[in-house]
C-alpha positions in Angstrom: 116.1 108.9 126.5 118.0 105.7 126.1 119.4 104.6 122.9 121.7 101.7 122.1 124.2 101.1 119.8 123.6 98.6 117.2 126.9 97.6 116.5 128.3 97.3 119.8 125.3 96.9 122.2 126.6 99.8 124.5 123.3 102.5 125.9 124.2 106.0 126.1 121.8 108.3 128.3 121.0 111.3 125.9 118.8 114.2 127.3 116.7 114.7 124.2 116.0 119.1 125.0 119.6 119.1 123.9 119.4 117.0 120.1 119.4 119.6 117.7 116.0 119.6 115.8 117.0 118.6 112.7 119.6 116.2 114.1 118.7 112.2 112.9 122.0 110.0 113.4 124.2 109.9 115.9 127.8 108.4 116.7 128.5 105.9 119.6 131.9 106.8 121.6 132.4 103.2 122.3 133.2 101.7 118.5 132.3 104.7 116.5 129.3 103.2 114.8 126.9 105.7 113.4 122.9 104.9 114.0 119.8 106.3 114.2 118.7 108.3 117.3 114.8 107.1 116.3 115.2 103.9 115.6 112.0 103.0 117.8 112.1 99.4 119.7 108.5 99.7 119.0 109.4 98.5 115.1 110.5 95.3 116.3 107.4 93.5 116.9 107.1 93.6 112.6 108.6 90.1 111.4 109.5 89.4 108.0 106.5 87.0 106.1 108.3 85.8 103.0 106.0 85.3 100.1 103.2 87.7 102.1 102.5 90.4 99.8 100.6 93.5 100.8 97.3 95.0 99.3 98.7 98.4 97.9 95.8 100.6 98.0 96.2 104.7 96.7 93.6 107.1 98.1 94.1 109.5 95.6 92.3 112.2 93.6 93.9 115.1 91.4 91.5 117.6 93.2 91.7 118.7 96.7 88.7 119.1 99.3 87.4 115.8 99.1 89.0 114.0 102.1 92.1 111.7 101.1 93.6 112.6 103.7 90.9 112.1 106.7 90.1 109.0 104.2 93.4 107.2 104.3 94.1 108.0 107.9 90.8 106.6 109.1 91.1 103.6 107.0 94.7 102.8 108.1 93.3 103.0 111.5 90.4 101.0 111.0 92.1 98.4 109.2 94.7 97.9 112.5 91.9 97.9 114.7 90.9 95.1 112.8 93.7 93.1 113.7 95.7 93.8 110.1 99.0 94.9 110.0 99.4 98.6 108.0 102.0 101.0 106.6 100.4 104.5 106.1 102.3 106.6 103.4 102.2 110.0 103.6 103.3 111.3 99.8 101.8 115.3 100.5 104.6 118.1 101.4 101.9 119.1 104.2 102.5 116.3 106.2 99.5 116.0 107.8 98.7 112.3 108.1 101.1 112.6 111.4 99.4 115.6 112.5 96.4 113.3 112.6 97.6 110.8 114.8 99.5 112.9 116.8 103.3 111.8 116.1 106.0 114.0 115.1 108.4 111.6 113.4 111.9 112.9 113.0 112.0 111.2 109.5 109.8 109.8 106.5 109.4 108.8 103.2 112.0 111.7 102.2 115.3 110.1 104.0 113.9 106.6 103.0 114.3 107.8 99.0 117.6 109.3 99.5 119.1 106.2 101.8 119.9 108.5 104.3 118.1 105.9 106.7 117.5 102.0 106.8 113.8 101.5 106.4 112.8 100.4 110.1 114.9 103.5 111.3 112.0 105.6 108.9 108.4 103.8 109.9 107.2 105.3 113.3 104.7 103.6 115.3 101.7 105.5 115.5 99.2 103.0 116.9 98.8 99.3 117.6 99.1 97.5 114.5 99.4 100.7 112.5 103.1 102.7 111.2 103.6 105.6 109.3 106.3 106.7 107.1 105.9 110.6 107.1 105.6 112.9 104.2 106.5 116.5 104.7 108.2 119.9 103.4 111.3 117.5 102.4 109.2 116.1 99.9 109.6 119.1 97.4 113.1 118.1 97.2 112.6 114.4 96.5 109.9 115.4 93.4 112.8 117.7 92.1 115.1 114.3 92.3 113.2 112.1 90.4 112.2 114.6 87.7 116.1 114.7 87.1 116.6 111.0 86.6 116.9 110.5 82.8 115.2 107.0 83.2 113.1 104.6 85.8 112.0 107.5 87.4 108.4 106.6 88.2 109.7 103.5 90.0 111.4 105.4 92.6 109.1 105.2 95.0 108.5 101.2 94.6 112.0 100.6 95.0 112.5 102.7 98.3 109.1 100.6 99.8 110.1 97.4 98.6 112.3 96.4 101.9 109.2 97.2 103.8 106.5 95.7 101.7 106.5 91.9 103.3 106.0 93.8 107.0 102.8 94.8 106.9 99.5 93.3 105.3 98.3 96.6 103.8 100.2 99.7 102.4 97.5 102.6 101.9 99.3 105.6 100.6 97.7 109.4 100.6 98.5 112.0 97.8 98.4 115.3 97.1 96.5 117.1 94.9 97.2 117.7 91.6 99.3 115.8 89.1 103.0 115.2 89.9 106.0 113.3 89.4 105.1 111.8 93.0 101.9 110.9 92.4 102.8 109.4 89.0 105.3 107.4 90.7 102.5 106.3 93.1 100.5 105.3 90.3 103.0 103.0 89.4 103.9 101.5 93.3 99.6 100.7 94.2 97.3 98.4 92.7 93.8 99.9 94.0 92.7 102.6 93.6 90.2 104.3 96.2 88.8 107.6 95.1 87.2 110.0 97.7 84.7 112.2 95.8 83.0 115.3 97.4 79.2 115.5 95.8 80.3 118.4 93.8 80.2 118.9 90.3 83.3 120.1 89.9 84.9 117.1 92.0 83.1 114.9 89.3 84.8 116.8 86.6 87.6 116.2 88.5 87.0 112.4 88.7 86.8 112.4 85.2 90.0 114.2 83.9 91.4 112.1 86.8 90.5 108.9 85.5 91.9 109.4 81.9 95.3 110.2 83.3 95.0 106.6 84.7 94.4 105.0 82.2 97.9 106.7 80.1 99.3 104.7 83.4 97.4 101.3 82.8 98.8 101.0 79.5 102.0 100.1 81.3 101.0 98.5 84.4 97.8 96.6 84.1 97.1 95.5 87.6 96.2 99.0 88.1 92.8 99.6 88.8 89.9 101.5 90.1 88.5 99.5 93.0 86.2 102.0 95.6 84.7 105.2 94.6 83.6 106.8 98.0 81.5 109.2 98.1 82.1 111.6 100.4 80.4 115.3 102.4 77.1 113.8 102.2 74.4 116.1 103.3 71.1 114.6 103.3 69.3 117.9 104.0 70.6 119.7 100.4 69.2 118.4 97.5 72.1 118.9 94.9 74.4 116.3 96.6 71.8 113.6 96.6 71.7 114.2 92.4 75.4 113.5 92.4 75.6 111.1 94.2 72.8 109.2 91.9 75.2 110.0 88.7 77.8 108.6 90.7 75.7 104.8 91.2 74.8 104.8 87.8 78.4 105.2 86.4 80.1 103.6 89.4 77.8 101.4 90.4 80.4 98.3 91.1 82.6 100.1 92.6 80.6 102.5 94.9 81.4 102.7 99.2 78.7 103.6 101.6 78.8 107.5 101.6 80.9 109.8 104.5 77.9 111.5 105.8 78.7 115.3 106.8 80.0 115.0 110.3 81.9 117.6 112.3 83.2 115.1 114.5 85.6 114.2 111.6 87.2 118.2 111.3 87.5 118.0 114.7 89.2 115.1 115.8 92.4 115.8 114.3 92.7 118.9 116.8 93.6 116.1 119.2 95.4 114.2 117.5 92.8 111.5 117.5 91.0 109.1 114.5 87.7 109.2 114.2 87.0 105.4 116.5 89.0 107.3 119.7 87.2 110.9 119.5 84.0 110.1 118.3 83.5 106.3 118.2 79.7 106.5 118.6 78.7 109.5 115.3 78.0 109.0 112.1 81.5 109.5 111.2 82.9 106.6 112.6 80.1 104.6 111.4 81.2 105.0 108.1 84.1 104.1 107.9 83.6 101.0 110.0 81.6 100.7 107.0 84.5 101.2 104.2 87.0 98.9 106.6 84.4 96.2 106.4 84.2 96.7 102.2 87.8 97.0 101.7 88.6 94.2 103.7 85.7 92.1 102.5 84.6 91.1 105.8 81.0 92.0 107.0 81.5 90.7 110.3 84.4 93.4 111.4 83.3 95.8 114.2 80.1 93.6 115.3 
């Protein structure tokens, strides 16, 4: 591959079997700069847009199984194919919002915290219209290093994004399960909330013990709120789902998405590396969510 020096403009012809894996900055022999081998020409069709601020939306749930993850990638997708510009934040050590869309970025959210790299040497293009800063083993580290900050720890994670923020038209950022000093610290970065929930009982236990740890966080940030409940795993051949999901419109009933059917297209297409729109653009699946882009965006008239 080619790179170029920033500083001095000079190319160097690098054969990439010979980078070291873990290997993300390198040194020009012209003026001695030191630069990013992955700083992707791709990043420079984002302009700056002062006074543009982003919807910050958190697909987020304390318990796992219900489809953050196959959630926020799908809507990120859907919302570029839209025509929106959109950062995807991957905030779970398994990392596998790139395995989804088939990159393997060299760096993420991790060396973004620790300003071991300038924000557009961290983003990697995934698709048209759509970047993603990766989460990853390397994450463990970074929820170790805010946990020792004696103060302003939660806002770690807003002040890293905050170069990037007038970029892109929507930031949707995917957690883990459980309850961490990440998550916390997204908590305190969004300003939607979109909660996948599995029709389970457990899952609406879970929403519930999930939901009062919010609010402890609304007390300090008010523009935090619940905004999609999304009901997901819907199986209209078993009856219990069909009950929860009924206990779910009468308590959510402002808030509620068009259920995620059940639909193996969905487990499979990350196999390939693929959304849901380029593997399967004509099940159930995809229908869906064309559904939930068209909600979240507030435009009925997406997709037709």
């Amino acid at each position: 591959m080619v790179v170029t020096c920033p500083n001095c403009k000079k190319q160097h012809d690098i054969d990439e079997k010979r980078i070291p894996v873990n290997a993300k900055v390198a040194r020009c022999r012209a003026c001695g700069q030191r630069f990013s081998l992955y700083l992707s020409e791709k990043t420079d069709s984002l302009a700056q847009r002062p006074g543009k601020a982003p919807r910050k939306i958190g697909v987020t749930l304390s318990k796992g199984g219900v489809g953050k993850t196959t959630t926020a990638v799908n809507l990120a997708a859907g919302l570029a194919l839209a025509g929106k510009k959109v950062l995807l934040v991957d905030t779970d050590t398994q990392g596998q919002d790139s395995y989804m869309l088939g990159t393997k970025p060299r760096a993420g959210l991790t060396e973004l915290v620790a300003a071991e790299l300038a924000p557009e040497e961290v983003i990697t293009l995934a698709r048209e219209g759509l970047w993603i800063l990766a989460g990853g083993k390397s994450l463990a580290g970074l929820k170790r290093l805010i946990d020792r900050k004696d103060f302003g720890g939660e806002l770690t994670l807003s002040n890293a994004l905050a170069p990037l923020e007038n970029q892109f038209d929507y930031i949707i950022v995917d957690t883990s399960p459980g309850w961490d000093p990440l998550t916390v610290n997204v908590l305190f970065y969004i300003e939607e909330i979109l909660t996948p929930v599995s029709l389970e009982v457990m899952t609406l236990h879970g929403l519930l013990e999930f939901l009062k740890s919010v609010s402890a966080i609304q007390r300090y940030r008010k523009e935090l709120a619940l905004r999609y409940v999304l009901p997901t795993f819907l199986d209209y051949r078993v009856k219990h789902p069909t009950d929860i999901l009924a206990k779910l419109e009468k308590l959510y009933s402002h808030m509620m998405c068009t259920p995620i059917r059940y639909n193996v297209r969905l487990s499979e297409a990350p196999a390939y590396g693929q959304t849901i729109y380029e593997f399967a653009p004509g099940s159930h699946g995809a229908e869906d969510y064309r559904e939930l882009i068209r909600k979240v965006a507030n435009d009925p008239s997406l997709f037709q």
